[in-house]
C-alpha positions as CSV (number, residue, x, y, z in Angstrom):
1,X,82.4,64.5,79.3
2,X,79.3,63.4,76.9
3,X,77.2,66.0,78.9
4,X,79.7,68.7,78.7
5,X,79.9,68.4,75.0
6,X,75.8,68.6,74.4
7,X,75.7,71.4,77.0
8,X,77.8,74.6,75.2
9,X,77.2,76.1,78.7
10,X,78.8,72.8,80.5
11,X,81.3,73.3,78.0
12,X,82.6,76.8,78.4
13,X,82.4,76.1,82.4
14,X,84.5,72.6,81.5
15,X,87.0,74.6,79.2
16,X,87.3,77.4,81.9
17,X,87.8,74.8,84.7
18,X,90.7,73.4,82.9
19,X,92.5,76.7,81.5
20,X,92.3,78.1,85.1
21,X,94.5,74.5,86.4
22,X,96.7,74.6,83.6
23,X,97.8,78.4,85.0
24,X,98.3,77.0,88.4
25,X,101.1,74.8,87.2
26,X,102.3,77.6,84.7
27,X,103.0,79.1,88.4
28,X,104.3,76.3,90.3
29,X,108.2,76.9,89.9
30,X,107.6,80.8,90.7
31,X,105.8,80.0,94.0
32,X,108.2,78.7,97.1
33,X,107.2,75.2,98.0
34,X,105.7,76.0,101.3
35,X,103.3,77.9,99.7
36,X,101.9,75.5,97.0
37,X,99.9,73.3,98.7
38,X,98.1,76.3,100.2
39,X,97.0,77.9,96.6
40,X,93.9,76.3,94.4
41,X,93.2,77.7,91.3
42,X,90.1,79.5,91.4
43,X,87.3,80.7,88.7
44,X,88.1,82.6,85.7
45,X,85.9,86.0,84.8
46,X,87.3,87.9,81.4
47,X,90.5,88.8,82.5
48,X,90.2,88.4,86.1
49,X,91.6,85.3,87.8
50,X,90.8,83.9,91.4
51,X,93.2,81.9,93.2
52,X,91.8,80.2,96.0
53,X,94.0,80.6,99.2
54,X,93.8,78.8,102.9
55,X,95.3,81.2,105.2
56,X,96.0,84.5,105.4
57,X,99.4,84.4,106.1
58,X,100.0,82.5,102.8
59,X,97.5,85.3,100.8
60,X,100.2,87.9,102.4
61,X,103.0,86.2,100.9
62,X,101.2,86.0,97.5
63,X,100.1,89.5,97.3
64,X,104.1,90.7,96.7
65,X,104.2,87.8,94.4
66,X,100.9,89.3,92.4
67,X,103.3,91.3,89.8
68,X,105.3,88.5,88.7
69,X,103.1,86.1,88.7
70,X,100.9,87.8,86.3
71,X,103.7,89.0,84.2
72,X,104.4,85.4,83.4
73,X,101.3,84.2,82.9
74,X,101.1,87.3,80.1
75,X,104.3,85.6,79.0
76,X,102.8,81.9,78.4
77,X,100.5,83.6,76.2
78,X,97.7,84.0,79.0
79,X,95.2,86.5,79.1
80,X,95.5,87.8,82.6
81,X,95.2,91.6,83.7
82,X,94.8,90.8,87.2
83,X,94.7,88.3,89.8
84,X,92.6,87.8,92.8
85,X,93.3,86.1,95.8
86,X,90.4,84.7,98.0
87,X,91.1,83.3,101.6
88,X,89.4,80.0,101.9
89,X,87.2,80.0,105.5
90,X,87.7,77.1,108.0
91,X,84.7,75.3,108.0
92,X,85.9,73.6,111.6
């Protein structure tokens, strides 16, 4: 935490880290249970966000979620134009 505060570069990447977690759980009651332990929040770029997603039969499901989800993210006073999903690779 010391480093991150001497390191404004440390800091932004610290402060994005945390902003894209706290959207994660501004989503939890919109996404269906099954689904949530497949999703990890992913990296923020402007008004692009990344969630991170394990299979693609849960990235289908999201993609008609896409809509919703980022209306209420707008709602809670995020700034989000447009999420991304990104399928996760086995690495079996």
């Amino acid at each position: 935490m010391e480093a991150a505060q001497e390191s404004p570069s440390l800091a932004r990447l610290t402060e994005l880290t945390r902003e894209s977690s706290l959207r994660l759980k501004s989503l939890q009651t919109l996404i269906p249970g099954p689904l949530r332990g497949a999703i990890q929040a992913g990296p923020i770029e402007g008004a692009e966000w990344c969630l991170l997603v394990n299979s693609n039969a849960a990235a289908a499901k999201l993609r008609q979620m896409l809509p919703a989800l980022e209306a209420h993210l707008r709602s809670q006073g995020h700034s989000v134009e447009k999420i991304r999903l990104k399928i996760l690779q086995n690495t079996r």
